[in-house]
C-alpha positions as CSV (number, residue, x, y, z in Angstrom):
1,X,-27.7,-57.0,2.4
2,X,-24.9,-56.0,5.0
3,X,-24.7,-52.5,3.4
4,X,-28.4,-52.4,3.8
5,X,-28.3,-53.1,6.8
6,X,-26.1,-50.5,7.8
7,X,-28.4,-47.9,6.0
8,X,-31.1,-48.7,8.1
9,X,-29.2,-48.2,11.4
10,X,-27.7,-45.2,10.2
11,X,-31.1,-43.9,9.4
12,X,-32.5,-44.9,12.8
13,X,-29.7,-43.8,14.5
14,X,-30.6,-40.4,12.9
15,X,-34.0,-40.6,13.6
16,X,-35.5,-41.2,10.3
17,X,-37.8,-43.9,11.1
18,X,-39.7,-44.1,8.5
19,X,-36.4,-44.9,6.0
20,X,-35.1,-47.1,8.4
21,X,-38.3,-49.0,9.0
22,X,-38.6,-48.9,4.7
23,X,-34.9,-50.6,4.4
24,X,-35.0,-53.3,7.8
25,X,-38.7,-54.2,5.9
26,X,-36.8,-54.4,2.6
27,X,-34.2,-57.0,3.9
28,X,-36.6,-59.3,6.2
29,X,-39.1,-59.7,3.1
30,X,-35.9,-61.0,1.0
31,X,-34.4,-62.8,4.3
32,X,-37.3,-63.7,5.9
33,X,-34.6,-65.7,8.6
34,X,-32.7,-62.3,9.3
35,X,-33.2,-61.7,13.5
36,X,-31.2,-58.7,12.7
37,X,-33.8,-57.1,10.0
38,X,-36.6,-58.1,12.8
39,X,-34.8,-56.2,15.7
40,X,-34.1,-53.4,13.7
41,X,-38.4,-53.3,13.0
42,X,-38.4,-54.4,16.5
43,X,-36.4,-50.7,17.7
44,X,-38.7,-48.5,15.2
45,X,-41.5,-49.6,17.0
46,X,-39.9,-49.0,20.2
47,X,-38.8,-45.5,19.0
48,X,-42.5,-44.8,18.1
49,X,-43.4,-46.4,21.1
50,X,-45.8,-49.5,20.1
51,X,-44.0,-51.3,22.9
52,X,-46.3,-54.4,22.1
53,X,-45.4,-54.2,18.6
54,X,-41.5,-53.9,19.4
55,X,-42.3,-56.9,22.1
56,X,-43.6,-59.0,19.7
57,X,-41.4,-58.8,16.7
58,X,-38.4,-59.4,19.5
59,X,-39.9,-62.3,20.2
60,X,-40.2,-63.1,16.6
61,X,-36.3,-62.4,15.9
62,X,-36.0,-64.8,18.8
63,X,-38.2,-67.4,17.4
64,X,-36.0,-66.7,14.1
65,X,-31.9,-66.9,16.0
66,X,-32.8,-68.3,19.7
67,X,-29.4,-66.6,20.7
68,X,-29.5,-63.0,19.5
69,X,-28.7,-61.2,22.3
70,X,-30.3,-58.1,21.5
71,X,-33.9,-59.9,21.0
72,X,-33.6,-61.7,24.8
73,X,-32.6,-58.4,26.4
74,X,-36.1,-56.7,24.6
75,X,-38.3,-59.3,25.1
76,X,-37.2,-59.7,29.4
77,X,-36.9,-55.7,29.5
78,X,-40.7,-55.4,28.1
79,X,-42.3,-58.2,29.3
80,X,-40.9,-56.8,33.0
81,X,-41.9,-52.9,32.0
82,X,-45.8,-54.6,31.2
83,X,-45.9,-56.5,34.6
84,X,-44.8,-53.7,36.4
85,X,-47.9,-51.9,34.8
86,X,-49.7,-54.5,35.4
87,X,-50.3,-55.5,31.6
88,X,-50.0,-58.8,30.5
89,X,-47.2,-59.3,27.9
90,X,-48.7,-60.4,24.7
91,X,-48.7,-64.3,24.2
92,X,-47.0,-64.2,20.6
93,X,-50.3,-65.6,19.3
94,X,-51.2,-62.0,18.1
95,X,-49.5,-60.5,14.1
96,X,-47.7,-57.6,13.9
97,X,-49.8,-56.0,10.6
98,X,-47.3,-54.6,8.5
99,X,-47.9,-50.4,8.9
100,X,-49.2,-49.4,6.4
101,X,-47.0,-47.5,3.9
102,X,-46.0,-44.0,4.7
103,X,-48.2,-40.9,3.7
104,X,-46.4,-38.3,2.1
105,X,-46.9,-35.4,4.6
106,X,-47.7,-32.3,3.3
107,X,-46.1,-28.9,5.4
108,X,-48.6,-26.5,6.0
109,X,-48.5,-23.4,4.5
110,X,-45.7,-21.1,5.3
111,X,-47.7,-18.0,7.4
112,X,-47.2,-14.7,5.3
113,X,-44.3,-12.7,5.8
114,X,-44.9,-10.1,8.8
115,X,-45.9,-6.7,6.6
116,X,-44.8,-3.2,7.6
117,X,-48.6,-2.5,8.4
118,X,-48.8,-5.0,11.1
119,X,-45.8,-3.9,13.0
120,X,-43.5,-2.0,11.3
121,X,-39.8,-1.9,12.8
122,X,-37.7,1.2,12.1
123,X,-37.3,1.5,8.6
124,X,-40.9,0.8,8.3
125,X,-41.8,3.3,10.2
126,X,-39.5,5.7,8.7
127,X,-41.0,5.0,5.3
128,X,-44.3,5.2,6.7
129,X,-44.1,8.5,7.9
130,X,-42.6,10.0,4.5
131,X,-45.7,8.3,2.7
132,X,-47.9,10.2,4.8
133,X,-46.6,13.6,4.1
């Protein structure tokens, strides 16, 4: 699990949240009592900025290890970032839905290669002017 682990944090450390949300998922499904697995879902959201998402699956990893460090600093930091907003930190009471799974994206087409036509450079206006003769 450790070396999972340590994919995940690499990958979010990267930014490839969507790999590191995949592999923190992967090892709180089979450890359901890993805080670690929980913070690391916890700091996707935060990097895709659910803040009441991140807030409450601190608050799960602290429900889960009571003295994780990491969880107590998120949950105070958030709850006092809401209040200063004036939003009420969410009570716990509420699930975090799992996301659903990622979509492959698809990349838009690639726009066509600029053509001599459209604004030719030198060469294409060299070889423009010889067809014309």
């Amino acid at each position: 699990m450790i070396e999972v682990l340590l994919e995940a944090e690499r990958d979010l450390s990267f930014g490839l949240l969507d790999q590191a949300e995949r592999l923190y998922r992967q090892v709180a499904t089979n450890d359901p009592k890993s805080s670690i697995a929980v913070m690391g879902l916890a700091r996707v959201a935060l990097e895709r900025g659910d803040e009441r998402e991140a807030y409450l699956l601190a608050r799960r990893a602290l429900a889960i290890d009571a003295d994780n460090p990491a969880a107590q600093h998120m949950v105070s930091r958030l709850a006092e970032v809401m209040a200063t907003r004036g939003e009420v930190p969410p009570s716990g009471e509420e699930t975090v839905a799992p996301p659903a799974p990622p979509v492959a994206e698809v990349a838009p087409p690639a726009p066509p290669p600029p053509t001599a036509a459209k604004r030719p450079g030198v060469i294409g206006r060299l070889l423009g002017r010889r067809r014309r003769r």
